[in-house]
Backbone as a chain_set.jsonl record, in Angstrom:
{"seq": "XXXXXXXXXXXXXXXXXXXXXXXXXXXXXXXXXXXXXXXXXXXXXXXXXXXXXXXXXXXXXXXXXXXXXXXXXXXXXXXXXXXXXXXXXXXXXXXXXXXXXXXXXXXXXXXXXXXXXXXXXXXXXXXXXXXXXXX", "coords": {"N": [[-8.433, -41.155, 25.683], [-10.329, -41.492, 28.658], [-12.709, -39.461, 29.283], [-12.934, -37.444, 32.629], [-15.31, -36.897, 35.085], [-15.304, -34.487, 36.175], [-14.05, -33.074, 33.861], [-16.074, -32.763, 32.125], [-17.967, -31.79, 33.69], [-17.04, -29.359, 33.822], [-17.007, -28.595, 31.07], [-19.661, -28.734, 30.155], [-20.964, -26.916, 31.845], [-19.455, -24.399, 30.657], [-20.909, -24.393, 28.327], [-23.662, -23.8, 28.97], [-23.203, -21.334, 29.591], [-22.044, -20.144, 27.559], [-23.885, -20.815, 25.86], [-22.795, -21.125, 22.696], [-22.559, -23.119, 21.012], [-22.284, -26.065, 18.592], [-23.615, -29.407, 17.459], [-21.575, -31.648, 16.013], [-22.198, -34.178, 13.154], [-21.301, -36.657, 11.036], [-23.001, -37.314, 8.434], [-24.649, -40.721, 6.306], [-23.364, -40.639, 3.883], [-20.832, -39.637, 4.516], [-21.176, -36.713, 4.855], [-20.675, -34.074, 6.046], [-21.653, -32.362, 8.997], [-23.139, -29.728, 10.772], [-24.604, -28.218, 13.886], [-26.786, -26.156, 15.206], [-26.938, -25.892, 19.001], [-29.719, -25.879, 21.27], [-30.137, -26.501, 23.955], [-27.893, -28.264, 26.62], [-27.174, -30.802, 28.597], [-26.04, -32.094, 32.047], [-26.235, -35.526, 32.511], [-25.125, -37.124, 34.145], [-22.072, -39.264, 35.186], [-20.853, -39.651, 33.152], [-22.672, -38.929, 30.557], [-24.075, -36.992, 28.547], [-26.653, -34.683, 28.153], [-28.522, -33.501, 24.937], [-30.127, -30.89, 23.146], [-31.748, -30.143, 20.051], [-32.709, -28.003, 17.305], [-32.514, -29.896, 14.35], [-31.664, -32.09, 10.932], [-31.087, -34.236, 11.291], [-31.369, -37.611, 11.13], [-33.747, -39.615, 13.13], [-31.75, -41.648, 15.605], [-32.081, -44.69, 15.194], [-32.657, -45.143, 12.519], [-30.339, -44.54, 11.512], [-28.484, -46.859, 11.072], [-26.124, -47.436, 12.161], [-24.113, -45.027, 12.557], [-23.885, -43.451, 14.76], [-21.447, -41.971, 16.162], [-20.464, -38.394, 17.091], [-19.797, -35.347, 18.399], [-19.731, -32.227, 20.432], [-18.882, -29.536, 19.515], [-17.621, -26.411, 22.047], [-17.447, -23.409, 22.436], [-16.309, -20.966, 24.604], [-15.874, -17.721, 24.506], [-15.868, -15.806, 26.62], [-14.158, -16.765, 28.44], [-11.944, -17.515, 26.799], [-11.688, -20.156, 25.583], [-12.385, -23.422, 24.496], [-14.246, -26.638, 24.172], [-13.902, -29.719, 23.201], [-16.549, -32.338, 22.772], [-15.949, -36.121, 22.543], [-18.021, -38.637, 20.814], [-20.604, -40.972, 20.988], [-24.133, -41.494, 20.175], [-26.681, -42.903, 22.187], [-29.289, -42.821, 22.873], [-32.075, -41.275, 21.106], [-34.675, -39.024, 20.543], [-37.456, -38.05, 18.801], [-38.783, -34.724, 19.764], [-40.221, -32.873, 18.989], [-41.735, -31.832, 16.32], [-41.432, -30.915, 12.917], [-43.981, -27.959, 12.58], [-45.387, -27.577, 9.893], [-45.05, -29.99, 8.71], [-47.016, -31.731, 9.401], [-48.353, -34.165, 7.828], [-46.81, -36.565, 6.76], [-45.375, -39.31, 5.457], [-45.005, -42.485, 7.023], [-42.259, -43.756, 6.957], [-40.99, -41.533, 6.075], [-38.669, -39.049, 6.315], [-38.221, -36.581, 8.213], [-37.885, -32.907, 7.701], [-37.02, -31.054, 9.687], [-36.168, -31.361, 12.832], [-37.186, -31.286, 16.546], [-34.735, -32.748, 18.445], [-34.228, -34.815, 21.085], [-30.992, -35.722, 22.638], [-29.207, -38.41, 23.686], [-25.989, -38.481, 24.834], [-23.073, -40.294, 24.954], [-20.223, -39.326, 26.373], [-16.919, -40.245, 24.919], [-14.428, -38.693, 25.424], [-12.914, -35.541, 26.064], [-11.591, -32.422, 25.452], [-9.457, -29.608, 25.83], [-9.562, -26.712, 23.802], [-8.071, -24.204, 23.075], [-7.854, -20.926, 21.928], [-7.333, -18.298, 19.993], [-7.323, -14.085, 18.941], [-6.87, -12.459, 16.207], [-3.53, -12.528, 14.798], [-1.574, -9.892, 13.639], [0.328, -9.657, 11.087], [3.448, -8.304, 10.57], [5.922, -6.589, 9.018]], "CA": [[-8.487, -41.061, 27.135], [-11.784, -41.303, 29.052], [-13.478, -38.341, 30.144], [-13.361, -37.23, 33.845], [-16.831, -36.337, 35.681], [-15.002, -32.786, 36.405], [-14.147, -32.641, 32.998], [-17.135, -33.096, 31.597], [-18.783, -30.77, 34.453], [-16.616, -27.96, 33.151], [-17.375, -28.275, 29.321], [-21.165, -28.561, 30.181], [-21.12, -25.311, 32.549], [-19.138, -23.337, 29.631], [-21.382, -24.353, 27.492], [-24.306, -22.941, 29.711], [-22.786, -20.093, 30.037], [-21.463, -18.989, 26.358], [-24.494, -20.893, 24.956], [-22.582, -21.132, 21.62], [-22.332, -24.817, 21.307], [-22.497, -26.907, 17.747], [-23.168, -30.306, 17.748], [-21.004, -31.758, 14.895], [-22.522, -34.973, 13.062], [-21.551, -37.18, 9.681], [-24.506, -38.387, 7.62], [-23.791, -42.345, 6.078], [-22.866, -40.362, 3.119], [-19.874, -38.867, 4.986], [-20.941, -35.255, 4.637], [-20.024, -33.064, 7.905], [-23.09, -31.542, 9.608], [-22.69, -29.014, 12.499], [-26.213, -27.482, 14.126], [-26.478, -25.27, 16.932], [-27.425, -26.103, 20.516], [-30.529, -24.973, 22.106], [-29.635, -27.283, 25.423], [-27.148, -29.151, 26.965], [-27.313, -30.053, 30.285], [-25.107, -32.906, 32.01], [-27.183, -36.173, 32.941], [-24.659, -38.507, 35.058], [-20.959, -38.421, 34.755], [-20.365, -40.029, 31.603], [-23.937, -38.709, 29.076], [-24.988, -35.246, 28.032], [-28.362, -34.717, 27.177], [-28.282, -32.271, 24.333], [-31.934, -30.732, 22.314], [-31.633, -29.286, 18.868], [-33.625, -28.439, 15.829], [-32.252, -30.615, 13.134], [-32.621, -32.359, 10.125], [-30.458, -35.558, 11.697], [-32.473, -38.268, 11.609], [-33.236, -40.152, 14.508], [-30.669, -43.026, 16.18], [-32.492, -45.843, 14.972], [-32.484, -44.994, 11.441], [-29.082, -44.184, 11.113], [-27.227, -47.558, 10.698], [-24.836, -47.649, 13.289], [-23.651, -43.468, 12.339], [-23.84, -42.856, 15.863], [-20.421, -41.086, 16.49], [-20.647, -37.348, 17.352], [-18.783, -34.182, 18.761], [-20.194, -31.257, 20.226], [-18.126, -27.967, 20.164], [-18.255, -25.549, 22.744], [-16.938, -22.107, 22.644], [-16.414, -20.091, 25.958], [-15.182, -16.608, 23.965], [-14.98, -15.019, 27.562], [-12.794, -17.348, 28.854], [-10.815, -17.737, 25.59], [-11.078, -21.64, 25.176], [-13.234, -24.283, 24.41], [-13.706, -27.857, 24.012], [-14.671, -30.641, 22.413], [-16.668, -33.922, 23.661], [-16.179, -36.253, 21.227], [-18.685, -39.75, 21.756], [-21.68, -41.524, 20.24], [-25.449, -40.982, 20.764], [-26.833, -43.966, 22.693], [-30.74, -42.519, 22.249], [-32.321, -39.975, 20.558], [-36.056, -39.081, 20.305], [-38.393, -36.577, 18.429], [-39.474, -33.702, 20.802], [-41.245, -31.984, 18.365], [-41.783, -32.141, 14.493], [-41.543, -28.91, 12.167], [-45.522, -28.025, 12.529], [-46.212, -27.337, 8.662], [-45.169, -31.258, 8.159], [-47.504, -33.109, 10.149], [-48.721, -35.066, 7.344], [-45.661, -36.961, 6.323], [-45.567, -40.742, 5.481], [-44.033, -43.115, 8.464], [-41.118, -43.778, 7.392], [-40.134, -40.272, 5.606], [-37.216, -38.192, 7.004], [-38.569, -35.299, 9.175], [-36.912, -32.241, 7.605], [-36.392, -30.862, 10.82], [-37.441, -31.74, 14.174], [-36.657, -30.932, 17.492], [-34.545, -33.965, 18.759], [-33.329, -35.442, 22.412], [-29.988, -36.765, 21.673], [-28.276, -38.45, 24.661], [-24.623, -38.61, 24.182], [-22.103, -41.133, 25.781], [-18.804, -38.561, 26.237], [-15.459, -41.08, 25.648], [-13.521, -37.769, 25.778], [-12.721, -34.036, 26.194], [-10.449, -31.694, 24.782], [-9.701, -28.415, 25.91], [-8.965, -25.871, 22.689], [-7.427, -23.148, 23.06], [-8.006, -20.267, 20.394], [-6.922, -16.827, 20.527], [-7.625, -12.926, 18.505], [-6.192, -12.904, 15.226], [-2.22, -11.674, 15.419], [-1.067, -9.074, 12.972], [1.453, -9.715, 10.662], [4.376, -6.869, 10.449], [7.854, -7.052, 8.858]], "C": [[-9.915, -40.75, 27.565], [-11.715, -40.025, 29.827], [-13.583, -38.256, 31.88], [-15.001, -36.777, 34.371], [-16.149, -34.768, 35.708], [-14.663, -31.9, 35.413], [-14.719, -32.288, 32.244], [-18.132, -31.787, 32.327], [-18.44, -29.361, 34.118], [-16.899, -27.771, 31.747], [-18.465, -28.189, 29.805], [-21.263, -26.923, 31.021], [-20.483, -24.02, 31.734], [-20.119, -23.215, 28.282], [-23.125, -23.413, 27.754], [-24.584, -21.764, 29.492], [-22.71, -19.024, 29.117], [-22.617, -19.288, 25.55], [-24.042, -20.867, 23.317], [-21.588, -22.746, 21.24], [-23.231, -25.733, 19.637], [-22.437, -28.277, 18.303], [-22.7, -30.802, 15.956], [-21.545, -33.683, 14.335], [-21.426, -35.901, 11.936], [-22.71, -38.203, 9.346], [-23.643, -39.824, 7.092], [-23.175, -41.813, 4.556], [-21.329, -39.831, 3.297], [-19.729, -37.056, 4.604], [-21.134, -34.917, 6.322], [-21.332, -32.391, 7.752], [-22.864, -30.732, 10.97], [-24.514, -28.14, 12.682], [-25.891, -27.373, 15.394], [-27.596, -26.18, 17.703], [-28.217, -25.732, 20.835], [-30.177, -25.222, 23.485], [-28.674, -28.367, 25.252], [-26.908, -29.22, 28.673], [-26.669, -31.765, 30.761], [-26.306, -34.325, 32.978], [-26.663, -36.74, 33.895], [-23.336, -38.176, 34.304], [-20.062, -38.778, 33.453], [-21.504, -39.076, 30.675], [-23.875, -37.172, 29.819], [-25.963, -35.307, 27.552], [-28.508, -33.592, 26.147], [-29.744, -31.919, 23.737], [-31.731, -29.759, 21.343], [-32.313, -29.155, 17.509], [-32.697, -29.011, 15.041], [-32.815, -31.468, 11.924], [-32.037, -34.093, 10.269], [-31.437, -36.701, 11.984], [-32.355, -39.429, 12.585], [-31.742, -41.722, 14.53], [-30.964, -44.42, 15.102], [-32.554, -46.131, 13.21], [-30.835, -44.582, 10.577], [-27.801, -45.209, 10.538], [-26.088, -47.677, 11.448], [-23.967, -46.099, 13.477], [-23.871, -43.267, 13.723], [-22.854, -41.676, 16.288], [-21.216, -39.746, 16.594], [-19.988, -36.431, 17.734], [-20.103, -32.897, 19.068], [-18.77, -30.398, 20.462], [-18.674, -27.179, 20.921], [-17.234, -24.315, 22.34], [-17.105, -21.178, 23.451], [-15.651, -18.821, 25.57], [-15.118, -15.586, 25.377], [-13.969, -15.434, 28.624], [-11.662, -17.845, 27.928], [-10.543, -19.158, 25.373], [-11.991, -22.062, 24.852], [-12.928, -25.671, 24.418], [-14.496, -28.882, 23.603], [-14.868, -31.79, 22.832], [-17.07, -34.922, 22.435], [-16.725, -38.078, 21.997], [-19.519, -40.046, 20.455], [-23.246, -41.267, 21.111], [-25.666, -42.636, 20.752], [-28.437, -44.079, 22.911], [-31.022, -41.407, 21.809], [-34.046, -40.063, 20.373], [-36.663, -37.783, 19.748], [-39.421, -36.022, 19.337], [-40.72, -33.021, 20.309], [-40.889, -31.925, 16.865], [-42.128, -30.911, 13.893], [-43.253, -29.12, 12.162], [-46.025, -27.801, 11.156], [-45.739, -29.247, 8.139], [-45.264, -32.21, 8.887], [-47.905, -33.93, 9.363], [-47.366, -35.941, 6.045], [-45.842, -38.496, 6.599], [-44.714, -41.487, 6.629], [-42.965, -42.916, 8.387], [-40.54, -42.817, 6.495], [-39.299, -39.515, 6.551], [-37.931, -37.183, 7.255], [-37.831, -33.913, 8.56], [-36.505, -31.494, 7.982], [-36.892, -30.733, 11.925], [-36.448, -31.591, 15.267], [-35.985, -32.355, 18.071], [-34.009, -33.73, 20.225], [-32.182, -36.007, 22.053], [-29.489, -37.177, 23.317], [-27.059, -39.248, 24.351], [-23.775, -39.047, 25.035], [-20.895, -40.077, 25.422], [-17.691, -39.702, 26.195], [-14.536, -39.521, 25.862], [-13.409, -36.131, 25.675], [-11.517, -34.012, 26.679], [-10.693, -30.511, 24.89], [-9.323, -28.202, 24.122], [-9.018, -24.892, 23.271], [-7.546, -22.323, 21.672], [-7.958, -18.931, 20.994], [-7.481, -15.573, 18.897], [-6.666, -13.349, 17.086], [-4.58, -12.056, 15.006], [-2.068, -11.021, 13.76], [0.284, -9.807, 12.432], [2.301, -8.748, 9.867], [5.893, -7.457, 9.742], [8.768, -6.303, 10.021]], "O": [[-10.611, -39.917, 26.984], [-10.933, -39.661, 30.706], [-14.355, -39.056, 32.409], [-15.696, -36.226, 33.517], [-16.777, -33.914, 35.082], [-14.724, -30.672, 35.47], [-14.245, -31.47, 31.456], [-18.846, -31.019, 31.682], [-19.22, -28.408, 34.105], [-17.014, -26.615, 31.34], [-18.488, -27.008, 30.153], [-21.716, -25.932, 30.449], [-20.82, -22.864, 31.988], [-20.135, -22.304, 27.455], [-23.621, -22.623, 26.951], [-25.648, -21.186, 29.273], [-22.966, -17.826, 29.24], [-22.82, -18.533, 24.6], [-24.971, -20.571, 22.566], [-20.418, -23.131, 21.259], [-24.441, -25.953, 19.578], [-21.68, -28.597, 19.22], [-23.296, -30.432, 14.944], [-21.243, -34.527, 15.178], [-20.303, -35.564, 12.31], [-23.119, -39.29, 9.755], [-22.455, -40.059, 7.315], [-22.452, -42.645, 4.008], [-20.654, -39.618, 2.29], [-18.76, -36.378, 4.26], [-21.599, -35.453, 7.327], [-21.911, -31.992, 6.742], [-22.45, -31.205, 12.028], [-25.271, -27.683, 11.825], [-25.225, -27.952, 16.252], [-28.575, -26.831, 17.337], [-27.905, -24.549, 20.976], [-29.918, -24.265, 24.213], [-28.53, -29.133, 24.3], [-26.645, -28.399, 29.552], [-26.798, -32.65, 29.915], [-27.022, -34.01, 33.927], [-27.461, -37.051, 34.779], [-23.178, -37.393, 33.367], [-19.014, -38.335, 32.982], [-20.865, -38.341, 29.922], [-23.729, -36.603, 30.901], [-26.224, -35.954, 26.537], [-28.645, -32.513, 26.722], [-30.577, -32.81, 23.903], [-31.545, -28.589, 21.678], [-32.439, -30.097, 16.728], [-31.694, -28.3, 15.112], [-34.023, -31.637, 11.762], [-32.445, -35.003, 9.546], [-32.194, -36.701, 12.955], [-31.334, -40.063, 12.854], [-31.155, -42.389, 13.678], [-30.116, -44.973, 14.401], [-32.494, -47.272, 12.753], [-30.502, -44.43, 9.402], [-26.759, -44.911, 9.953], [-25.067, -48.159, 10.958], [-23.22, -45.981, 14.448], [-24.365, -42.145, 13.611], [-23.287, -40.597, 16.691], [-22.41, -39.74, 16.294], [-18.921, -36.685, 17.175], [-21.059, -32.647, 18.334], [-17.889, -30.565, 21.305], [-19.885, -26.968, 20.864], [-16.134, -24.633, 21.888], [-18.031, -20.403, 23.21], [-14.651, -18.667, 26.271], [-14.377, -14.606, 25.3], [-13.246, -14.777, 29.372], [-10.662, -18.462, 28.296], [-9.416, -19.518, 25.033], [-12.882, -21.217, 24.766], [-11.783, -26.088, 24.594], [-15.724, -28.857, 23.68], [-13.943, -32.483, 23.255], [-17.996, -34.79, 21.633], [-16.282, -38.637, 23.0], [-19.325, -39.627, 19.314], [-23.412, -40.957, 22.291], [-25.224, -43.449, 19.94], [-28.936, -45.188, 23.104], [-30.283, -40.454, 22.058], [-34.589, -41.131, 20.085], [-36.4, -36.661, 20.179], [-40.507, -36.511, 19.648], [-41.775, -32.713, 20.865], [-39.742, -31.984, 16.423], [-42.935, -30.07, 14.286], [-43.778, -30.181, 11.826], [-47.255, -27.814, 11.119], [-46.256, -29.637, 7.092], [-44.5, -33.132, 9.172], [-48.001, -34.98, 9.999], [-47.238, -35.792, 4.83], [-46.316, -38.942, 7.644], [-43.716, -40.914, 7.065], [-42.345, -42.21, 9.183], [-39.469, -43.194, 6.02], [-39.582, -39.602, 7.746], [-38.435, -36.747, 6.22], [-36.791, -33.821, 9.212], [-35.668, -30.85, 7.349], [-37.927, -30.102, 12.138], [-35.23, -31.701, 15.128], [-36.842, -33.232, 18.173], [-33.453, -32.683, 20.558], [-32.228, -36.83, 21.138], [-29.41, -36.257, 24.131], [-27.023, -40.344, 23.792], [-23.562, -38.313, 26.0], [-20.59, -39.965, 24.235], [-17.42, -40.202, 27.287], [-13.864, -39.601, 26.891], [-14.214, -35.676, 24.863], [-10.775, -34.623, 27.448], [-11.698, -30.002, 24.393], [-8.953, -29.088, 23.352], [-9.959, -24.605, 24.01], [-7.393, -22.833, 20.562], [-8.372, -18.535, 22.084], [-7.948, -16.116, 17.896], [-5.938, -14.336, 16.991], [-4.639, -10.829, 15.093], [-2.446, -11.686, 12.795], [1.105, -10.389, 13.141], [2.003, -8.396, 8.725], [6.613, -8.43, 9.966], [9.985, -6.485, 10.062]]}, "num_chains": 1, "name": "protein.A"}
């Protein structure tokens, strides 16, 4: 189901807010990658613009791996949610400063990236305290 603009306006403003926001990747190897958020901020009512150190390398090198997910977690409103999409550009903001002398086409091993992320959907979650178990 496609993403609403109001839906979308509420995950981005929790995310704001609780600042505790993974974005979740897979490399072409299929290993799971999650890296925190520095920004996310909502561009238009489909894309998110997100900015994170990583070691993801850019769009264009990826092979078609686009897919994506960020998690959010709003722990004072007790929910979160997940926008799950593909990155449609991505650009290097800034390059770790002890490896400026790195051959063209070597892998960055971690650089500040732009990612902008087409949302197809959002998903509240719900998650609660951990319950006691009594006989």
């Amino acid at each position: 189901m496609r993403a609403t603009a109001q839906e979308l306006e509420q995950a981005v403003r929790a995310a704001r807010r609780s600042r505790q926001v993974l974005l979740a990747t897979v490399s072409e190897a299929g290993e799971p990658s999650f890296t925190p958020v520095q920004e996310c901020r909502l561009t238009d009512e489909t894309r998110v613009s997100i900015k994170a150190w990583t070691d993801i390398p850019p769009l264009e090198s990826r092979d078609g791996y686009a897919k994506m997910a960020l998690l959010i977690w709003d722990t004072r409103e007790g929910h979160g949610y997940q926008l799950a999409g593909h990155a449609i550009r991505s650009q290097t903001a800034a390059p770790f400063s002890s490896y400026t002398q790195i051959e063209e086409h070597e892998q960055l091993p971690h650089a500040q990236r732009e990612i902008l992320m087409e949302v197809d959907s959002v998903k509240d979650l719900q998650f609660g305290g951990r319950e006691s178990w009594q006989s």
